[in-house]
TORFINU-524340 format. One record per residue (C-alpha): residue number from 1; residue in three letters; x, y negated, z. Coordinates in Angstrom, 1 decimal, padded with zeros to 4 digits. Example, Ala and Ser with C-alpha at 12.3 -4.5 7.8 and 13.67 -1.06 7.14 Angstrom:
residues 2
+-----+---------+--------+--------+--------+
| num | residuo |     xx |     yy |     zz |
+-----+---------+--------+--------+--------+
|   1 |     ALA |  012.3 |  004.5 |  007.8 |
|   2 |     SER |  013.7 |  001.1 |  007.1 |
+-----+---------+--------+--------+--------+
This chain:
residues 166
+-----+---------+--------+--------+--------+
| num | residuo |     xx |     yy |     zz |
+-----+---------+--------+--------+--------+
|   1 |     UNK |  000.0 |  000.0 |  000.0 |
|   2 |     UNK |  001.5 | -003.0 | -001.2 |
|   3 |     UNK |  001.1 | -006.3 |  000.8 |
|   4 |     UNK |  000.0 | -004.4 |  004.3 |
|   5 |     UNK |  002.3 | -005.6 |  006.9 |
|   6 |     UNK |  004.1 | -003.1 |  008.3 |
|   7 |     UNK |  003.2 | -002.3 |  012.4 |
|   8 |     UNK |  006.4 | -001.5 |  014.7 |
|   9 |     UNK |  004.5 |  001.3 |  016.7 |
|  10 |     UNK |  007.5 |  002.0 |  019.4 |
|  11 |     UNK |  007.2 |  002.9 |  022.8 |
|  12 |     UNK |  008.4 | -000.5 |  024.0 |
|  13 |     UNK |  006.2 | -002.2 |  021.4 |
|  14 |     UNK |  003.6 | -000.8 |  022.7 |
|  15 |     UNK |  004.5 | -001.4 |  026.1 |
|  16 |     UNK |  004.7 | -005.1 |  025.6 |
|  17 |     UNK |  001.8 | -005.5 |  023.3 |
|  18 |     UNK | -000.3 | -004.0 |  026.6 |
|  19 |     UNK |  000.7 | -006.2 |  028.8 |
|  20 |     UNK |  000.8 | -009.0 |  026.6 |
|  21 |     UNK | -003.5 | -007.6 |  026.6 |
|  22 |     UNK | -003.6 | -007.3 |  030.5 |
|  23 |     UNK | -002.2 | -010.8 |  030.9 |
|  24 |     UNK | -004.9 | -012.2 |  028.8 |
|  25 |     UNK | -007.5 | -010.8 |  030.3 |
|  26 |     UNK | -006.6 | -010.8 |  033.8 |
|  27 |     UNK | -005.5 | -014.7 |  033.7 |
|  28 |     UNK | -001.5 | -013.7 |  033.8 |
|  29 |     UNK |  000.8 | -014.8 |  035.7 |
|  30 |     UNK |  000.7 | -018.0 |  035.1 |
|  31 |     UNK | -002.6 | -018.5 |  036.4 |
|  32 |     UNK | -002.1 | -016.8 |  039.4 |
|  33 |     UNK |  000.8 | -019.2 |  040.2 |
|  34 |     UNK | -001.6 | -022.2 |  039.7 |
|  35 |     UNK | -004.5 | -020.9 |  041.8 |
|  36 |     UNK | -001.9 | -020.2 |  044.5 |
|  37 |     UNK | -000.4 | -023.8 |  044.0 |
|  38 |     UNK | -004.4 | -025.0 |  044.4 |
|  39 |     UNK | -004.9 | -023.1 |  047.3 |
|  40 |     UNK | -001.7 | -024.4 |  049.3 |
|  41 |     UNK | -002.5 | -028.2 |  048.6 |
|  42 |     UNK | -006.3 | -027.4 |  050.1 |
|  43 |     UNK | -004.4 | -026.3 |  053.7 |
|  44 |     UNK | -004.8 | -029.3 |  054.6 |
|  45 |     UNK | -008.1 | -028.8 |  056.9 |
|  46 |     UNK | -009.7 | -032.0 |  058.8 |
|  47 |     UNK | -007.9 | -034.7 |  060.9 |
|  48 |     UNK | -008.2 | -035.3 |  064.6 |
|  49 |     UNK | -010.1 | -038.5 |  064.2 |
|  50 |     UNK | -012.7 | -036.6 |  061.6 |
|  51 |     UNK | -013.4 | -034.1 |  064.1 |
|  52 |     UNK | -013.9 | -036.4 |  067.3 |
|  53 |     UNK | -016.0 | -038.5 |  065.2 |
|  54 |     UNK | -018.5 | -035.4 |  064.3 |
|  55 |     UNK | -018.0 | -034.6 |  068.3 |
|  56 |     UNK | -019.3 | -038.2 |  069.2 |
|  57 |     UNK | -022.0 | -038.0 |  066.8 |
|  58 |     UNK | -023.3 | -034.3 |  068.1 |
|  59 |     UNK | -023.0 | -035.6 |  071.8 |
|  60 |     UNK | -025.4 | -039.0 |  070.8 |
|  61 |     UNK | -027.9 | -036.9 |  069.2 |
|  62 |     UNK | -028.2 | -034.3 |  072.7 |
|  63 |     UNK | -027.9 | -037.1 |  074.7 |
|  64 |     UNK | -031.2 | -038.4 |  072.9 |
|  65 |     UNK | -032.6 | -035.0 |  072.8 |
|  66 |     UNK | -032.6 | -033.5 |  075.7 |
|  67 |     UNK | -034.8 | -035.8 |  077.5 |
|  68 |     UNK | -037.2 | -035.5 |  074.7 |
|  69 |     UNK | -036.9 | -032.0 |  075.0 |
|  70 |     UNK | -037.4 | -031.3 |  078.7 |
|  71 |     UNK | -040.5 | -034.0 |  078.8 |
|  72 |     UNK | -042.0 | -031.6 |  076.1 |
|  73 |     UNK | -041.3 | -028.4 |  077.9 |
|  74 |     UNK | -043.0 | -030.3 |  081.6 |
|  75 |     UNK | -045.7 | -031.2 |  079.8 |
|  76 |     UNK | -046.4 | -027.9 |  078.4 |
|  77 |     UNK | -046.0 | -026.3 |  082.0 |
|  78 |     UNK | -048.0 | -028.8 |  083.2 |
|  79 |     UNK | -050.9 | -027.6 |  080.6 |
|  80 |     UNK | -050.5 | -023.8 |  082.2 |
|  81 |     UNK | -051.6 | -025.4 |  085.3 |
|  82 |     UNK | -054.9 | -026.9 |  083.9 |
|  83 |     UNK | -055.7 | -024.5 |  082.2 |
|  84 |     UNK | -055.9 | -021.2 |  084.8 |
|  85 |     UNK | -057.3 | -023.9 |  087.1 |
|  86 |     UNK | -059.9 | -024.4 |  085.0 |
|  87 |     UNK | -060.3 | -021.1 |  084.8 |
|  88 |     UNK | -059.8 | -020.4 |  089.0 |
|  89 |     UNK | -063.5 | -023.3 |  089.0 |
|  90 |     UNK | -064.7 | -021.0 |  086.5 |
|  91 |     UNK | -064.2 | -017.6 |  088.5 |
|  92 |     UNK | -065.1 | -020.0 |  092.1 |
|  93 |     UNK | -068.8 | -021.1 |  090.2 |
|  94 |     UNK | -069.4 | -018.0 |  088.8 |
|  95 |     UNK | -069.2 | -016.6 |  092.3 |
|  96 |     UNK | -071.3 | -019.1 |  094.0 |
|  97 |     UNK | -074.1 | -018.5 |  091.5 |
|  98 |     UNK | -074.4 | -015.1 |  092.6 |
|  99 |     UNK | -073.4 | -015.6 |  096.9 |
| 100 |     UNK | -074.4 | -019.1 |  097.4 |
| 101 |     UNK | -070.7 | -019.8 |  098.5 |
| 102 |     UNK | -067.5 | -019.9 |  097.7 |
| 103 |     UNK | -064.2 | -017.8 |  098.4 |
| 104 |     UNK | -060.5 | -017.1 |  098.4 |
| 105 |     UNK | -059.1 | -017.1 |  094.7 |
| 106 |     UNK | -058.3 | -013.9 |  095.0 |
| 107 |     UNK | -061.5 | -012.3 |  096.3 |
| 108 |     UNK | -063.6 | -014.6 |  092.9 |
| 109 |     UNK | -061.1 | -011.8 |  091.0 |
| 110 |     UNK | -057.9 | -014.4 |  089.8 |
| 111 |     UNK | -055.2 | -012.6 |  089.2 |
| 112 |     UNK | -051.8 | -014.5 |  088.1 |
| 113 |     UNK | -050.9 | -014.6 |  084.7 |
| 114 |     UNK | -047.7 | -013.3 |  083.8 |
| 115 |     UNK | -044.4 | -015.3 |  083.6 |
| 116 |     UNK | -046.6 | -018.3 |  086.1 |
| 117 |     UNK | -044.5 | -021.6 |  086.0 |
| 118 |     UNK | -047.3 | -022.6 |  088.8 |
| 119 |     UNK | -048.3 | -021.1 |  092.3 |
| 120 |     UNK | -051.9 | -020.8 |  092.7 |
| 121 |     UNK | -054.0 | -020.6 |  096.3 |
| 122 |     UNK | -057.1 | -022.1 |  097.4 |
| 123 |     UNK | -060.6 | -021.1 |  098.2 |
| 124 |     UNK | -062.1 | -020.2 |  102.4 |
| 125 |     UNK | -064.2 | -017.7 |  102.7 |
| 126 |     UNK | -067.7 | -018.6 |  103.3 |
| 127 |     UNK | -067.3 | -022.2 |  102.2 |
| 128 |     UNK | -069.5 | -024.9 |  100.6 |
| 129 |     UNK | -066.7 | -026.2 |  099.2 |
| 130 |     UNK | -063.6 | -025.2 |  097.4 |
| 131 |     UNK | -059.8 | -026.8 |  096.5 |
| 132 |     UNK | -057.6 | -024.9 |  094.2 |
| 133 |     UNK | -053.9 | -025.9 |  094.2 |
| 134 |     UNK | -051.1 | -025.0 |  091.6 |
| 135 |     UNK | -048.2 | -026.2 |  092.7 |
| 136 |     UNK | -044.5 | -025.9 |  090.8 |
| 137 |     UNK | -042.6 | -022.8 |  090.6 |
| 138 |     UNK | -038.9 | -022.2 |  088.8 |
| 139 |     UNK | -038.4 | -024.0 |  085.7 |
| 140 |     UNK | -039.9 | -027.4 |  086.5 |
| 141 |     UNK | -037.4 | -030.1 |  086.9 |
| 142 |     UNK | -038.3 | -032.3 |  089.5 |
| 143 |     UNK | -036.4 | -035.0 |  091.6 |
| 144 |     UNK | -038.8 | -034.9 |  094.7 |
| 145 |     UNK | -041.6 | -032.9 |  096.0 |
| 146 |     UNK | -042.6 | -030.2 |  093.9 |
| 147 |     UNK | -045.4 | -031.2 |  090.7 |
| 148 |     UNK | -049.0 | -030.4 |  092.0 |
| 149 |     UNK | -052.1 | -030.0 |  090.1 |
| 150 |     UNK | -055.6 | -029.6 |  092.3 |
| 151 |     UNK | -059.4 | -028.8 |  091.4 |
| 152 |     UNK | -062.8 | -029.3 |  093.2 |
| 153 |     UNK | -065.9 | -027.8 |  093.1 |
| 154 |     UNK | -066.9 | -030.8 |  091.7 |
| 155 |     UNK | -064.2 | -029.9 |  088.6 |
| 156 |     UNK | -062.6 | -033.3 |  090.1 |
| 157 |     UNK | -058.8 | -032.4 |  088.6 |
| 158 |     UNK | -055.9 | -034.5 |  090.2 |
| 159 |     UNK | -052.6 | -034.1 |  089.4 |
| 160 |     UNK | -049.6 | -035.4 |  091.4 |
| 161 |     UNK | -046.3 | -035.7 |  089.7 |
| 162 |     UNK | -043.5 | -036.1 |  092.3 |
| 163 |     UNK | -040.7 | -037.2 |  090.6 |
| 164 |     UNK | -041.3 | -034.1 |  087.8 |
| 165 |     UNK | -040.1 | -034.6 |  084.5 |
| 166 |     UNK | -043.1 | -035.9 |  082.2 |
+-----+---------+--------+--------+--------+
């Protein structure tokens, strides 16, 4: 065949012309030496002034929240108390209805809810009258006398903070 370029097809030919192949398609070396180049000029990392100044700005933003945060967990607490005191007047009515007086909490059938933030009491046997009192348990943050919440027979519902987170 005239004009066909003839192809050396030695060992070492072939040798070279495969890595020549595996160069191209794996980058070669001399794009392994530039990524390696790239990757010791990024080493650099942050300052000390760029990290105190994302440590000031973290501390401003808990210093703002937390107060927010505790005022909404009080006042959720707080809405515990209202609510099985509401249902303690239910229980003490109910029970009047049918005995034409009132009683202990416990003897109109409360039982305390699970995981209570609150302490519950109230009711004398035999009475015309009844006071139900929940007054704080663990988790309420307060900087006097423990938060109070009472009810009346009349459904009269008074709450006394005490220095308690509201």
């Amino acid at each position: 065949m005239l004009g066909t370029p003839q192809r050396d097809c030695s060992a070492s030919a072939k040798t070279a012309l495969e890595n020549s192949i595996s160069q191209r398609q794996f980058g070669g070396s001399e794009m392994i030496s530039r990524m390696t180049k790239v990757v010791k000029k990024g080493n650099a990392g942050f300052s000390l002034i760029e990290l105190m100044v994302a440590v000031g700005i973290v501390g401003i933003l808990s210093a703002i929240a937390l107060p927010k945060y505790q005022t909404f967990q009080a006042k959720a607490k707080g809405a515990e108390a209202q609510n099985t005191l509401g249902y303690i007047y239910t229980l003490e009515q109910a029970y009047f209805v049918d005995n034409n007086s009132f009683n202990t909490i416990a003897t109109v059938g409360f039982v305390l809810p699970n995981n209570a933030k609150y302490g519950y009491a109230g009711g004398v046997a035999g009475a015309a009258t009844f006071t139900a009192t929940a007054a704080a348990g663990a988790g309420i943050i307060c900087t006097g006398l423990a938060d109070s919440w009472t009810i009346t027979e009349t459904d009269a519902l008074t709450h006394v903070p005490n220095g308690c987170v509201y």
